[in-house]
Backbone bond lengths (Angstrom), bond angles and torsions (degrees), N, CA, C in turn:
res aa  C-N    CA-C-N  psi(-1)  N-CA   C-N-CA  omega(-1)  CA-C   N-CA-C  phi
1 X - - - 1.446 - - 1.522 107.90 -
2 X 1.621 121.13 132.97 1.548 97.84 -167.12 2.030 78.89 -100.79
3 X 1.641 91.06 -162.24 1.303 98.23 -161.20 1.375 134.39 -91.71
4 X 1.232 89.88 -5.66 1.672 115.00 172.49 1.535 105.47 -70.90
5 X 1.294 120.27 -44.62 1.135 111.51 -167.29 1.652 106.47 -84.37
6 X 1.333 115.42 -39.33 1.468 128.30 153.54 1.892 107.44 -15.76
7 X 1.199 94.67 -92.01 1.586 95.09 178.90 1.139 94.97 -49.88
8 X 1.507 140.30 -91.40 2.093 108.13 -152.11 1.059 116.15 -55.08
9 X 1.152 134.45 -9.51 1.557 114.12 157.00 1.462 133.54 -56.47
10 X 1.177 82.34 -56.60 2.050 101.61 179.80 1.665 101.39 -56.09
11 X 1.216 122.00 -63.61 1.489 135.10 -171.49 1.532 101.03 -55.36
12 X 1.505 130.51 -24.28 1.668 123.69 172.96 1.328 91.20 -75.29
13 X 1.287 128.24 -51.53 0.927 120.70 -155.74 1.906 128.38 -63.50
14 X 1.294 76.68 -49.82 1.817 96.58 159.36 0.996 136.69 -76.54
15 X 1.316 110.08 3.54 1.772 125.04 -161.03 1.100 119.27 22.83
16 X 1.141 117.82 69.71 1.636 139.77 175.27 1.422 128.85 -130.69
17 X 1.402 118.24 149.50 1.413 111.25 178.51 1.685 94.01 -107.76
18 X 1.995 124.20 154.89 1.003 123.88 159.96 1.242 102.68 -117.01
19 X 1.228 129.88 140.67 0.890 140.29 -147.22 2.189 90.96 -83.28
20 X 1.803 110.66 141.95 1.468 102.01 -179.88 1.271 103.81 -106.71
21 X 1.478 137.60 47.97 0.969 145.39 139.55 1.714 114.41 -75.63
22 X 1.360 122.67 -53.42 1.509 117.10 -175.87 1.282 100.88 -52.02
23 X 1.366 119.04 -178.40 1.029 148.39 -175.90 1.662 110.36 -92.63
24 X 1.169 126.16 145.71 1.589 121.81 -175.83 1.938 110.13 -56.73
25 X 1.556 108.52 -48.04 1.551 101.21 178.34 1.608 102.21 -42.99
26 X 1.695 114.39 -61.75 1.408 110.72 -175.58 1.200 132.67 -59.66
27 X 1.474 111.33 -21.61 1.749 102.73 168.26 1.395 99.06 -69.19
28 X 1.435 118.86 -67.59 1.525 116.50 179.32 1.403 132.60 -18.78
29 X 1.645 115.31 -36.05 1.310 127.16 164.55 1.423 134.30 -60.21
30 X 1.399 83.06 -43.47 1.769 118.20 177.44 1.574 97.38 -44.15
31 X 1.601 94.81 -77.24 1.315 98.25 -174.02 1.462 145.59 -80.24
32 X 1.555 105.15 7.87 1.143 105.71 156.47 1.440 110.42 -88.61
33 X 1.064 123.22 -29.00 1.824 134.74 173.03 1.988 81.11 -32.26
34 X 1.217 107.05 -98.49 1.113 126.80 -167.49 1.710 107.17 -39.38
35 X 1.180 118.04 -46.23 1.770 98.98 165.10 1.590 124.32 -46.79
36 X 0.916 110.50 -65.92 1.712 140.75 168.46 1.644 92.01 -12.95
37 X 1.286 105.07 -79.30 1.244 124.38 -174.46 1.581 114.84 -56.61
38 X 1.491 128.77 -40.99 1.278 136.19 167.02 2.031 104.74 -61.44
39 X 1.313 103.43 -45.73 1.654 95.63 171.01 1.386 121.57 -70.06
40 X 1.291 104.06 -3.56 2.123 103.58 -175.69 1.321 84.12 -95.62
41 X 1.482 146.79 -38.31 0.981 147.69 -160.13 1.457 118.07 -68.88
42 X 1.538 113.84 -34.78 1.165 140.82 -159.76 1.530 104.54 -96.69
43 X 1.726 115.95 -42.00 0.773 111.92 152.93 1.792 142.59 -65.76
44 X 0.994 115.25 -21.09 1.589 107.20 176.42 1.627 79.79 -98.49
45 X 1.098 161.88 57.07 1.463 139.82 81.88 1.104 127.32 -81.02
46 X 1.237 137.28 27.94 1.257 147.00 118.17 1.297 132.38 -57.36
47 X 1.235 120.38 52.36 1.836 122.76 -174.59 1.559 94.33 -112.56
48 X 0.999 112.83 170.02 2.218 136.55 -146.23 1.425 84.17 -70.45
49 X 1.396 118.45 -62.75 1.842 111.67 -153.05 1.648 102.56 -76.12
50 X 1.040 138.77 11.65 1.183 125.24 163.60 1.958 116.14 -68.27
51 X 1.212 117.64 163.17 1.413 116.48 -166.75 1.866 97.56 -91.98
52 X 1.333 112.54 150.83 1.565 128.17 -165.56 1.688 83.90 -69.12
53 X 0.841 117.77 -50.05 1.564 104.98 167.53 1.184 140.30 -34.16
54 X 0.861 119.24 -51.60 1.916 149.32 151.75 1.407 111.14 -56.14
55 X 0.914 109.42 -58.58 1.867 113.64 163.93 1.489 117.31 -34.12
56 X 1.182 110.34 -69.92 1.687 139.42 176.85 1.224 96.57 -28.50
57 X 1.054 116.90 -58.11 1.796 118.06 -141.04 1.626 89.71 -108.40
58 X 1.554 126.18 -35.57 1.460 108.63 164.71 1.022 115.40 -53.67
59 X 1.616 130.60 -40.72 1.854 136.75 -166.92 1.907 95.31 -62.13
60 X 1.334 114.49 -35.31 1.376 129.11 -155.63 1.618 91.33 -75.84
61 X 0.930 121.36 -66.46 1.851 130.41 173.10 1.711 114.20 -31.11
62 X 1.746 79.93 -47.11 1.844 91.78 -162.43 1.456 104.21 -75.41
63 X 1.353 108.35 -24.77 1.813 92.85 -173.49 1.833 93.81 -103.20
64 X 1.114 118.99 -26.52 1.955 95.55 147.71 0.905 126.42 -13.12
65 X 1.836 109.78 -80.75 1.042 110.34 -155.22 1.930 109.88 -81.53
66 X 1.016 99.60 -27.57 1.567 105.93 174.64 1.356 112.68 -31.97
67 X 1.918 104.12 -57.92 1.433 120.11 -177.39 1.680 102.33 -61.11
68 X 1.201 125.72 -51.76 1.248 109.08 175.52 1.795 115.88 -67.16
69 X 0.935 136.63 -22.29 1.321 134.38 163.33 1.629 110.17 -57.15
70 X 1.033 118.65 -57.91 1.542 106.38 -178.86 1.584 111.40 -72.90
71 X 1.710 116.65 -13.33 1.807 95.97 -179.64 1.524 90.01 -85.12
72 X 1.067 150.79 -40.76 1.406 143.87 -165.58 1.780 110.49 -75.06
73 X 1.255 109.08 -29.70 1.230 108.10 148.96 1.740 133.32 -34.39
74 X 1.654 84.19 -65.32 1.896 110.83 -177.75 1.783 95.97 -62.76
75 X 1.505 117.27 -61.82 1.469 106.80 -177.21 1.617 127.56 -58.28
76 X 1.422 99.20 -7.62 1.904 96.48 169.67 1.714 95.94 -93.16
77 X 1.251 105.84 -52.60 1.645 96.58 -168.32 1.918 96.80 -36.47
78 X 1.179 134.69 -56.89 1.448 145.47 -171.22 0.948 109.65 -39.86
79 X 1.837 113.74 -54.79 1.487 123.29 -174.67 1.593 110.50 -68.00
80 X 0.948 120.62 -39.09 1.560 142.79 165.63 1.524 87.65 -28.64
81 X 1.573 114.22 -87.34 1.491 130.54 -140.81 1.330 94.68 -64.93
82 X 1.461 123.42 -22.13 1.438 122.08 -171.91 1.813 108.64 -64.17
83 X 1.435 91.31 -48.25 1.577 96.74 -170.20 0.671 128.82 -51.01
């Protein structure tokens, strides 16, 4: 996945703008900052009395964003090696 498409993904997803002044490492940061934080979020709504319904589709979010956490991961390690 290159990185252009990386960021509009994440940013629909988060409904966020990053600003296209930074630099790609720094949007990249940005937005995993902000995933990270959307999965801690996601996680403490995951407690027992919620309905298996609600569950489902939180587990469904959470390993989303996971998957996008580790490719934006892999595309900084890259940008890294570039430098």
């Amino acid at each position: 996945m290159n990185i252009t498409k990386f960021i509009k993904r994440v940013t629909s997803i988060l409904d966020t703008d990053i600003s296209k002044k930074n630099n790609e490492k720094k949007r990249i940061k940005s937005l995993l900052k902000k995933l990270r934080l959307k999965r801690k979020d996601i996680e403490k709504l995951l407690i027992p009395n919620i309905t298996k319904k609600e569950k489902k589709i939180l587990k469904e979010e959470l390993e989303m964003i996971n998957i996008h956490i580790k490719k934006g991961e892999n595309i900084l390690k890259k940008l890294k090696m570039e430098a």
